[in-house]
N, C-alpha and C positions, 0 to 999 in steps of 0.2 A: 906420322900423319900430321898434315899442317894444325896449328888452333885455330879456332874459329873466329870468328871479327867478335870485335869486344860486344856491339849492337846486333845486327842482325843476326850471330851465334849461327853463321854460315861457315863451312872451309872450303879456301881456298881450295878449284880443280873439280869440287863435286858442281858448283854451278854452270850449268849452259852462258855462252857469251850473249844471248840475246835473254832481255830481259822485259818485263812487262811491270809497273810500278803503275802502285792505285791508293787512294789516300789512306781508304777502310779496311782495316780486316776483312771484314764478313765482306765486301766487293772482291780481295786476294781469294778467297775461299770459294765464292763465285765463278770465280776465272778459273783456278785449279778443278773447278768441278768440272770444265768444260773440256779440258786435259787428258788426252789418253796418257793412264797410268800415275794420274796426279799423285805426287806423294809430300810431306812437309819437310823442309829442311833445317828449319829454325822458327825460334820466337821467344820474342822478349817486347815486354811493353806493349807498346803497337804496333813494332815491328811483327810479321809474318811471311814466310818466304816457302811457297812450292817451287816442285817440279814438276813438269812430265814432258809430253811431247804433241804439237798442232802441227799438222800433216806430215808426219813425219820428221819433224824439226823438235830437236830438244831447247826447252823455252824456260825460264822462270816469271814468277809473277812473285812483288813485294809489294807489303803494304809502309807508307812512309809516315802515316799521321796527317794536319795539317800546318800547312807554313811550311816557310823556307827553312829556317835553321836545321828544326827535327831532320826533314825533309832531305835536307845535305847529308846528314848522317848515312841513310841509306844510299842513296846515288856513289856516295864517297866508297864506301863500302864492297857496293854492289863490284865494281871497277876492280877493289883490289883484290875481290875474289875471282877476277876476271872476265868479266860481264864488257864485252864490245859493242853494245850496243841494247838502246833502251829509249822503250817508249814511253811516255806517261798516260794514264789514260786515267778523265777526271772530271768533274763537274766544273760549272763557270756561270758567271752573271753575262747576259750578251749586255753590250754597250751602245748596241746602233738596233735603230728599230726594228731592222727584220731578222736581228737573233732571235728567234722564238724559243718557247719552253720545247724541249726537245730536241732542236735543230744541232747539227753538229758542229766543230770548229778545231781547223787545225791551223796550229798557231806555228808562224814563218819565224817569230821572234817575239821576244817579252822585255816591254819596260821594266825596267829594274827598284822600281821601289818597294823591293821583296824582303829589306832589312836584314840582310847578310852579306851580299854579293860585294859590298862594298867592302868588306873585310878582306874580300879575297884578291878584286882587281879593281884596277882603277875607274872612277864612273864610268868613263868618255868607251869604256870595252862594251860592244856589244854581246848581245845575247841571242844567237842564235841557231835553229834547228839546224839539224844539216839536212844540205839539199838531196837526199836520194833519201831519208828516212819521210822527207813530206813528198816527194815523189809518187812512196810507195803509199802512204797511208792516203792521199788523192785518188788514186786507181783504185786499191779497196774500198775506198767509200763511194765511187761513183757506178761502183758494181753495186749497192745497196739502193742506189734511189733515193736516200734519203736524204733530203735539205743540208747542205752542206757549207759552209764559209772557209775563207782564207785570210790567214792576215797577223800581223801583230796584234797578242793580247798584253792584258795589263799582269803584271804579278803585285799585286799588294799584299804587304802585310798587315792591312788595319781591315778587318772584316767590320765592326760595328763601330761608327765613326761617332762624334761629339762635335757639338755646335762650337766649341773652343778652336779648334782647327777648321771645322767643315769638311765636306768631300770633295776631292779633286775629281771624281770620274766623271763629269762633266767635261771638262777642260780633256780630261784625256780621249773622252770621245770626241770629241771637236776636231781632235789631232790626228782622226782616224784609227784607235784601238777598238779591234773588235768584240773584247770580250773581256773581263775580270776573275782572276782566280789566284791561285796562292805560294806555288812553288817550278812554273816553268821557268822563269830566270835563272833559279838556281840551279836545275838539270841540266842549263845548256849550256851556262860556262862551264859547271865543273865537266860536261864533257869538252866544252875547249881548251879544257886546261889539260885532260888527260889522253886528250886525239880518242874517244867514244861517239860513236853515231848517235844522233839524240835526236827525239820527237817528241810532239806531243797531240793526242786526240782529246778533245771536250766537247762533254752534255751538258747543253744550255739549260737551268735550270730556272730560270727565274730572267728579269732583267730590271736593275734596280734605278735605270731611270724611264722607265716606263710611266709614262703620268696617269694615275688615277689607279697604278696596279695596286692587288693587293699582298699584304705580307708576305713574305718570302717563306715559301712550302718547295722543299726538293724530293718529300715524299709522295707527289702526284703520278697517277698513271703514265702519264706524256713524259715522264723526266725518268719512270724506270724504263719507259719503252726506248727512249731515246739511250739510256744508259746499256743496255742491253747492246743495239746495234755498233755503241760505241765500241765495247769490250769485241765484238764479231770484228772489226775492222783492224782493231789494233792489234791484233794478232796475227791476222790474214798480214800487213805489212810488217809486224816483226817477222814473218820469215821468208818475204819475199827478197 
């Protein structure tokens, strides 16, 4: 029997090729509940990885932490346990006015100032979804009714910024990024790098240049309902 990945304490062959990746634990544990047959296959840290099966399709769902680095560990992983295909599904800052709290976003491609990806390729390499995994997550969401965006978001790795530097998400919204969050860049090269179908769905949870909003709360009604509908979709196109 193969051993198991040093992190996710997964082996190779028992994982489904189509995978589901979420920041939280208890969000992995979530999804798994909604799994016929959900069962655990590993954990360590904050890694957490079920199985079962959404309409008949065998699925996995992994939890990555947050950030890009951690965040690679599991994608990297996921791949060589044999996972073809993986969606993200995740909270976000919306960057243009009509992201609301709750609203959904699926992200075409990510700015890369995710503080890894540079390790791996050259800047000037894009990052992006592949086009039949946002395809499919556009037709499950527009079965939902639910407020939906398209578009490049941001991937940063500076969650709480300092007057030393300032914040660029200004400037990046300017540039037409619809959203901010913290490890879609990394998912989408390393599936460029490994030929993996890659996507990603996000819950608007807040939107941090919002003038006059207040503190940033992701534990509101509007951001679990929204989180809810999100997990319903990205599923529905992992196994369409």
């Amino acid at each position: 029997m193969a051993e198991p990945t040093p992190v996710l304490r997964v082996r190779p062959g028992e994982v489904p090729e189509r995978a589901l990746v979420v920041g939280d634990p208890d969000r992995a544990e979530q999804v798994a509940a909604r799994l016929d047959g959900g069962r655990e296959l590993g954990r360590f840290r904050e890694y957490v990885t079920f199985t079962g099966t959404h309409r008949g399709v065998e699925v996995a769902v992994s939890s990555h932490g947050v950030g890009a680095p951690g965040a690679a560990l599991c994608f990297e992983e996921l791949h060589r346990a044999g996972v073809r295909r993986i969606i993200r599904a995740g909270t976000c800052g919306g960057l243009q006015p009509d992201v609301t709290d709750g609203d959904l976003v699926i992200a075409t491609g990510a700015i890369r100032e995710d503080g890894l990806t540079a390790g791996l390729v050259p800047t000037s390499f894009p990052a992006l979804a592949s086009v039949d995994v946002v395809s499919s997550l556009r037709r499950a969401a527009e079965a939902t009714g639910q407020r939906c965006h398209e578009g490049v978001v941001l991937t940063n790795a500076v969650f709480y910024a300092y007057d030393v530097l300032g914040s660029s998400l200004a400037t990046w919204a300017e540039a037409g990024a619809v959203a901010v969050e913290m490890e879609c860049a990394a998912l989408f090269v390393i599936g460029a790098l490994h030929g993996t179908e890659v996507g990603a769905i996000l819950a608007a949870d807040g939107n941090p240049l919002r003038p006059g909003g207040e503190g940033y709360d992701p534990h509101r009604d509007v951001v679990r309902a929204g989180v809810d509908v999100m997990i319903g979709v990205a599923l529905d196109a992992l196994v369409t």
